[in-house]
C-alpha positions in Angstrom: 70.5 133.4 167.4 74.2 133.7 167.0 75.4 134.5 163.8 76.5 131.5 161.9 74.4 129.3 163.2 71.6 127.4 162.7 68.3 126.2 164.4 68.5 121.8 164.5 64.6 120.3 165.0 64.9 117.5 168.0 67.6 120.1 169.4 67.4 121.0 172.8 67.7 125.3 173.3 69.2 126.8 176.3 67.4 130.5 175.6 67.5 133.6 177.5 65.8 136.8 177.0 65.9 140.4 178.9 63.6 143.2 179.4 64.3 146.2 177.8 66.5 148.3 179.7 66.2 145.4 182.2 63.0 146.8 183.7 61.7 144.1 186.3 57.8 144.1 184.5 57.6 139.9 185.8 58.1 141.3 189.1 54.3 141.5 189.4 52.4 138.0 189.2 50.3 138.9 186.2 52.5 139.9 183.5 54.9 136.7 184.7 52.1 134.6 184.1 51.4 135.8 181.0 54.5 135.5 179.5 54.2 131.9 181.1 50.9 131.5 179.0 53.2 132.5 176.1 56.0 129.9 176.5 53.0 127.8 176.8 51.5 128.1 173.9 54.6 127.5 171.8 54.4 123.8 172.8 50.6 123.5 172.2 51.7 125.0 168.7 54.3 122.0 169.0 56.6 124.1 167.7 58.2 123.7 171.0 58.6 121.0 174.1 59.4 122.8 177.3 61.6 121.1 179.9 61.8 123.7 182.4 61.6 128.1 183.0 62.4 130.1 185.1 60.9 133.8 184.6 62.7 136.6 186.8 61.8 139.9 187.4 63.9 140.9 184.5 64.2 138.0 182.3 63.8 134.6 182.1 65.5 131.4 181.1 63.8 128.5 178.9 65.1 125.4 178.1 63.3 123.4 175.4 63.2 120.8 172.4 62.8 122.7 169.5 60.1 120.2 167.4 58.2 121.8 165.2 58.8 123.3 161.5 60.1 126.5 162.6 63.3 128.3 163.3 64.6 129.0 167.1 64.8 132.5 166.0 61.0 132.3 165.0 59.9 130.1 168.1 61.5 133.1 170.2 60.3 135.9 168.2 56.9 134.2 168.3 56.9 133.9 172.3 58.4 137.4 172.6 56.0 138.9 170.4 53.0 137.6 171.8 54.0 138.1 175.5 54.7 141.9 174.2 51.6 142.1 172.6 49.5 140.9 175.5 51.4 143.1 177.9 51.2 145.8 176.3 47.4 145.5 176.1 47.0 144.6 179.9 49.0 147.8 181.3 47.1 150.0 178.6 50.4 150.6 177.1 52.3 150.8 174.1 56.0 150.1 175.6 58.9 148.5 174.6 59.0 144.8 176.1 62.4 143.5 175.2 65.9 143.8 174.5 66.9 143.0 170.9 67.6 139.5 170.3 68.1 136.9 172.9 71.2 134.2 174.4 70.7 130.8 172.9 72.9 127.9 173.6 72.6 124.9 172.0 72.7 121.8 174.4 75.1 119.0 173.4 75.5 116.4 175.9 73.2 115.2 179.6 75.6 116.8 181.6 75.5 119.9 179.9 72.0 119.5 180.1 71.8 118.7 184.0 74.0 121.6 184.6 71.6 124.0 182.3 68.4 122.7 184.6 70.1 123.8 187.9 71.2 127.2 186.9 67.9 127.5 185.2 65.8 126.2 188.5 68.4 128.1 191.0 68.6 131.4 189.2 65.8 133.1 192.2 68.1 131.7 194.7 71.0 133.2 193.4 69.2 136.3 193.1 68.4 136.5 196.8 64.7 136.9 195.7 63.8 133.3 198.0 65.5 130.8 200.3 64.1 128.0 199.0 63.0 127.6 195.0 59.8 126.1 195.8 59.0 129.7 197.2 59.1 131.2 193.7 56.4 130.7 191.3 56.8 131.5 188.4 59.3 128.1 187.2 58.8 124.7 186.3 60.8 121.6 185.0 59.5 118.3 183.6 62.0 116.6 186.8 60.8 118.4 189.4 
């Protein structure tokens, strides 16, 4: 989280987080889906309410309703821990997972928020990785 700022329950999170040294691990189908299972399991925790990913080869996007008792910082350290954790023990490895911290933006108004959901659904598009986003799976969104 940026400094100076603070985590609001019922708030809606714009959050994205990179690979370390931007290696492109969600590239292959099984580590993107478990770092899917991870995002998922914050919002069985209800610490979290997931309106829509995107996870790239590199990093992924998550935009969410922050409604459990927790901190954004937490929620995301949670999700990036875990995902690290079970990574780590799938490729036998002991690697670093993730860049330092992550981008958060706090979402203020529903077209901020509509605007948010495209760049979040379009991102494979705009990184040439499919024509069409229904191609890609590893995304979803609660309109779509």
């Amino acid at each position: 989280m940026r400094k100076g700022r603070v985590s609001l329950q019922g708030q809606s999170y714009f959050v994205t987080a990179v690979t370390h040294e931007r290696t492109p691990l969600f590239k292959d189908f099984y580590n993107a889906r478990i770092l899917i299972n991870h995002l998922k399991q914050s919002d069985f925790n209800q610490f979290t309410s997931t309106v829509g990913f995107v996870v790239m080869p590199d990093h992924f996007h998550w935009v969410f309703n922050l409604s459990g008792d927790i901190s954004l910082s937490d929620v995301v350290g949670r999700v990036k821990g875990g995902a690290s954790r079970s990574l780590n023990l799938s490729l036998y490895s002991s690697m670093k997972i993730w860049q330092a911290g992550f981008h958060d933006h706090c979402i203020r108004s529903d077209e901020d928020f509509k605007r948010v959901m495209r760049y979040t659904v379009a991102n494979p598009l705009r990184a040439n990785i499919v024509t069409t986003v229904g191609d890609y799976p590893h995304w979803d969104c609660i309109y779509l």
